[in-house]
C-alpha positions as a Markdown table, in Angstrom:
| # | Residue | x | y | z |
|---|---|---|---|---|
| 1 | Unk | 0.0 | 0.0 | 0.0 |
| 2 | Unk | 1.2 | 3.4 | -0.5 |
| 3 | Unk | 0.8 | 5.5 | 2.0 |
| 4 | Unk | -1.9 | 8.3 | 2.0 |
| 5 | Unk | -0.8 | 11.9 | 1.1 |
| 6 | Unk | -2.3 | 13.0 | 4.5 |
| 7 | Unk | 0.3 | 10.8 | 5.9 |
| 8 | Unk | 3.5 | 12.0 | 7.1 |
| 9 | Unk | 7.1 | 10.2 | 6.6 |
| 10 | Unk | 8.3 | 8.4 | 9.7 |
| 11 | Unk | 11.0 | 10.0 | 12.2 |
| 12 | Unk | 14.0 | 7.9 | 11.1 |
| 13 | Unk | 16.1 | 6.8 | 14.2 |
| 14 | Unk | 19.2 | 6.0 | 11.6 |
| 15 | Unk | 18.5 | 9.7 | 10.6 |
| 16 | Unk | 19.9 | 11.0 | 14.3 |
| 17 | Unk | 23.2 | 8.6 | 14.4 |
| 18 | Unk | 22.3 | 6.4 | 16.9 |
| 19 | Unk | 21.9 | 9.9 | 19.2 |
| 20 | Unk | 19.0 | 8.4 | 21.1 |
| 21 | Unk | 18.5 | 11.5 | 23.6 |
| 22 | Unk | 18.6 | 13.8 | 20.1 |
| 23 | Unk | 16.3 | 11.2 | 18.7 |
| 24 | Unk | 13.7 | 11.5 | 21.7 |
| 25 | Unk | 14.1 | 15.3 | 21.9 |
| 26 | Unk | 12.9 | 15.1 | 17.8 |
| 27 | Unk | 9.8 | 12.6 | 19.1 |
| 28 | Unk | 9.0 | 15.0 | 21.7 |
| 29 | Unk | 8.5 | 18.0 | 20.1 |
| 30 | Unk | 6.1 | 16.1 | 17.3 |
| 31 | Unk | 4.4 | 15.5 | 20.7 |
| 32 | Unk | 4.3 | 18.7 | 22.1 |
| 33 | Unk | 3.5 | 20.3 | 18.2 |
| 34 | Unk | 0.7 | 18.0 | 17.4 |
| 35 | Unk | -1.1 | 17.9 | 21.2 |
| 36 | Unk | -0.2 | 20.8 | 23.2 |
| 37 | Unk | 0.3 | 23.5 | 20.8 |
| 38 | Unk | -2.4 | 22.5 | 18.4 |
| 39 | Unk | -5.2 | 20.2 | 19.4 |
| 40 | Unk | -7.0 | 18.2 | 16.6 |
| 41 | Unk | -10.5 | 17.1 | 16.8 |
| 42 | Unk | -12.5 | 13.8 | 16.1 |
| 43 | Unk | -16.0 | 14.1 | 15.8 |
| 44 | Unk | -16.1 | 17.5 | 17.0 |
| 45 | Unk | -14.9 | 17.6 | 20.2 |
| 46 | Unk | -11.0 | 18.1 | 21.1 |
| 47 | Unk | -8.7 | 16.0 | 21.7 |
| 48 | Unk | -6.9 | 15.9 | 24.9 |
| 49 | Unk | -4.4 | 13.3 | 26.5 |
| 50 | Unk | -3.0 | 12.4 | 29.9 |
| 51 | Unk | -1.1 | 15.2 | 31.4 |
| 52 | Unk | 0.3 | 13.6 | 34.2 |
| 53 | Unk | 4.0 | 14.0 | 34.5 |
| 54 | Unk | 6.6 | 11.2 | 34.5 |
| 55 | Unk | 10.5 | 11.1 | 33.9 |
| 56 | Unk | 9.6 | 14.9 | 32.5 |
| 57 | Unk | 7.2 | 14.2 | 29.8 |
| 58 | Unk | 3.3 | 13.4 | 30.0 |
| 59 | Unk | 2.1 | 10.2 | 30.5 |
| 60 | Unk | 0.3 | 10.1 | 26.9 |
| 61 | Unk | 3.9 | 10.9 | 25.2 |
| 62 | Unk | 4.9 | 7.6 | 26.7 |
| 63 | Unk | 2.2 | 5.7 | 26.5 |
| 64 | Unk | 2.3 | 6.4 | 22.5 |
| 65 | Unk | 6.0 | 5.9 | 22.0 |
| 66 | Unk | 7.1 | 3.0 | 24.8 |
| 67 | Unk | 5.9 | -0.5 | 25.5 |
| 68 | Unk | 6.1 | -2.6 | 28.7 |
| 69 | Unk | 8.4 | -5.1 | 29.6 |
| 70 | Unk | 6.6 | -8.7 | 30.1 |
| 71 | Unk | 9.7 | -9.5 | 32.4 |
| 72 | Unk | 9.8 | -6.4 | 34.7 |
| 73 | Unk | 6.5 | -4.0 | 33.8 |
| 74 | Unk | 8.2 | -1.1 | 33.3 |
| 75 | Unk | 8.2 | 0.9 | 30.0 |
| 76 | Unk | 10.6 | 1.3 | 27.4 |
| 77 | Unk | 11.1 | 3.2 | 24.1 |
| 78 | Unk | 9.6 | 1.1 | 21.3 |
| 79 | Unk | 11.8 | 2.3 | 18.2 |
| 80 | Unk | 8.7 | 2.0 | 15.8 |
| 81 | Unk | 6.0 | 3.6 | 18.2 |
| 82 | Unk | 8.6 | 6.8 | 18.1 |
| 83 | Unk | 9.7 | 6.8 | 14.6 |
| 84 | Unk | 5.7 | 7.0 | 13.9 |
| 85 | Unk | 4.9 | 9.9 | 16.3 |
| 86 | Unk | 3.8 | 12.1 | 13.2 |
| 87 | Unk | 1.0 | 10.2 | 12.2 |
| 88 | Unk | -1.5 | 9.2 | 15.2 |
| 89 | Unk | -2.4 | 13.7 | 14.7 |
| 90 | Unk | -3.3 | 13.5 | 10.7 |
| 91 | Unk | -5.1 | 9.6 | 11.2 |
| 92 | Unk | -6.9 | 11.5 | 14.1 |
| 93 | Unk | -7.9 | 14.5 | 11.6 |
| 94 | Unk | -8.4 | 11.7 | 8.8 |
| 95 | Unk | -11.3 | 9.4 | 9.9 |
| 96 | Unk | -13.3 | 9.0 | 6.8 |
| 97 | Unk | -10.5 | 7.9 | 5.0 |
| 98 | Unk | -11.1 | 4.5 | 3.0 |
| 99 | Unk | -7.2 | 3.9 | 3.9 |
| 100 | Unk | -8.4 | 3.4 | 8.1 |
| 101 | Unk | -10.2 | 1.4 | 9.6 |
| 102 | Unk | -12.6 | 2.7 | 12.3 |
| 103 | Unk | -15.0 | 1.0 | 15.0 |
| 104 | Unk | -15.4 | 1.2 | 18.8 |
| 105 | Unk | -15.2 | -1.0 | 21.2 |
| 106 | Unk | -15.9 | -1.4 | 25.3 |
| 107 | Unk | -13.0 | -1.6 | 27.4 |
| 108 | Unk | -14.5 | -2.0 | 31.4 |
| 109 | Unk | -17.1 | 0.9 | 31.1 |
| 110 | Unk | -14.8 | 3.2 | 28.9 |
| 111 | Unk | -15.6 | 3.3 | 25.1 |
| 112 | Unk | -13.2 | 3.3 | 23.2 |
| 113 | Unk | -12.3 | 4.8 | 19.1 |
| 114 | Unk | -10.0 | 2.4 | 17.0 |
| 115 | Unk | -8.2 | 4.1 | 13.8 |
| 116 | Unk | -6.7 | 1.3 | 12.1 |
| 117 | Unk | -3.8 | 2.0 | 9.3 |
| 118 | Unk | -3.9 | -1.5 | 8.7 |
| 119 | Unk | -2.2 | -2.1 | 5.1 |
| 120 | Unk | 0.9 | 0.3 | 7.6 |
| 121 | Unk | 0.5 | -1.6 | 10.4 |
| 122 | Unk | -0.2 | 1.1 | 13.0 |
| 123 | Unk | -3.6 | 1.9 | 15.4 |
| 124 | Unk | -4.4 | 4.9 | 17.5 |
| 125 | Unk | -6.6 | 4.2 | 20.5 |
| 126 | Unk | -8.7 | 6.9 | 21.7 |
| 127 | Unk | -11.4 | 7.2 | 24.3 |
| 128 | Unk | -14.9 | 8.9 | 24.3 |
| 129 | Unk | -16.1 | 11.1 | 27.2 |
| 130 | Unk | -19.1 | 13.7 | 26.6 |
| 131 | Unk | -16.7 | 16.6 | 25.9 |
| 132 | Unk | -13.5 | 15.4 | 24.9 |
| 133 | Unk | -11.8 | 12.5 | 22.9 |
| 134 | Unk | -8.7 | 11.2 | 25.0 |
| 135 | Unk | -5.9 | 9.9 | 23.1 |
| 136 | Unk | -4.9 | 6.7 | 25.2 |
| 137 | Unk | -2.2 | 5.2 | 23.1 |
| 138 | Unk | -0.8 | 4.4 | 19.5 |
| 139 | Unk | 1.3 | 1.3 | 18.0 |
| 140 | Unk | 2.6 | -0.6 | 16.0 |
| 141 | Unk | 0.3 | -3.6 | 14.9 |
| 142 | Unk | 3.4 | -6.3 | 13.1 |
| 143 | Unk | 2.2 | -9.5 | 15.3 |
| 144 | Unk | 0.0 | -11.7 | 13.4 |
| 145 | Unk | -2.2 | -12.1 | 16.6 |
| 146 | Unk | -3.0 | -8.9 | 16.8 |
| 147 | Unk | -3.6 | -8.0 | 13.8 |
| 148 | Unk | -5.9 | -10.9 | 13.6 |
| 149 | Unk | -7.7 | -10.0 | 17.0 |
| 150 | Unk | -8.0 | -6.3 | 15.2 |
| 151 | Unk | -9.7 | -8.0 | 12.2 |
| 152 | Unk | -12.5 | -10.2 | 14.5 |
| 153 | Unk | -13.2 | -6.8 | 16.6 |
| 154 | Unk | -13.7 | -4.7 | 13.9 |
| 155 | Unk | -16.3 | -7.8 | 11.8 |
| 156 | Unk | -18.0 | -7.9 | 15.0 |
| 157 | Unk | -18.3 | -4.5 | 15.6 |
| 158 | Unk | -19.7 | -4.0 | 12.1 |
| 159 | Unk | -21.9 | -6.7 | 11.9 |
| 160 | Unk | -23.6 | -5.1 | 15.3 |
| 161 | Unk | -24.0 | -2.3 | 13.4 |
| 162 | Unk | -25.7 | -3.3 | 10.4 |
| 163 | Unk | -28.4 | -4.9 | 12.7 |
| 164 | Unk | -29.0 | -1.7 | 14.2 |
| 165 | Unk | -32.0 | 0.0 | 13.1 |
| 166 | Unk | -31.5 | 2.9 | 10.9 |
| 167 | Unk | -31.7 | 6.6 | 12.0 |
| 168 | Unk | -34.4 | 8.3 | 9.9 |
């Protein structure tokens, strides 16, 4: 697949010379310049992100460009999660596009907006409240399991909505 002009290029590590505290300075600011400075909107409301501070930086930068460790539980920097810090702001602005995928789902009583770049491998998970969208987290999607678990969530989801009675 080609990527959609909407799209921005990736935030090569190999582009910083293995300067990984130059690297994350680069990731950052994309933060800061696609959620603090400017906020985008999904379905008319704003979209805001956890604000809590840790090691410096919000919790949402982090949760969007670090994965836990099975072995320990704490984060760490996920190379492709960071490289792709332009893009969860344009799929965000971009939800009509034929090139995501988008449904909802219920995580305990939270609902929750999946944008799904599937042919890029790459989902941003936001959640609903009545005045704000949340961005909770974004990643890559390169397991075959979860893509697959991605795939049966979205048919379900869709099939539940076709059996929905129309809005007239």
């Amino acid at each position: 697949m080609t990527q959609p002009s909407w799209l921005p290029d990736i935030l090569r590590y190999s582009d910083f010379d293995g300067d990984w505290e130059r690297f994350l300075d680069a990731v950052y600011q994309i933060f800061v310049r696609d959620f603090k400075q400017s906020r985008p909107s999904y379905g008319g409301r704003s979209v805001t992100y956890d604000s809590r501070m840790e090691q410096g930086k919000e919790a949402a930068f982090w949760h969007i460009t670090s994965s836990i460790d099975p072995n320990t539980q704490d984060r760490v920097p996920d190379f492709r999660r960071c490289e792709r810090i332009p893009w969860p702001k344009p799929m965000i602005e971009h939800p009509n596009d034929d090139a995501l995928a988008v449904w909802k789902n219920k995580r305990k009583r939270d609902t929750r907006v999946l944008l799904w770049l599937e042919k890029l491998d790459y989902l941003v998970v936001l959640k609903e409240s009545s005045r704000t969208v949340v961005i909770v987290t974004a990643y890559y999607t390169d397991r075959k399991h979860t893509r697959t678990k991605l795939r049966k969530e979205r048919e379900r989801y869709l099939e539940i909505q076709k059996s929905l009675p129309k809005a007239t």
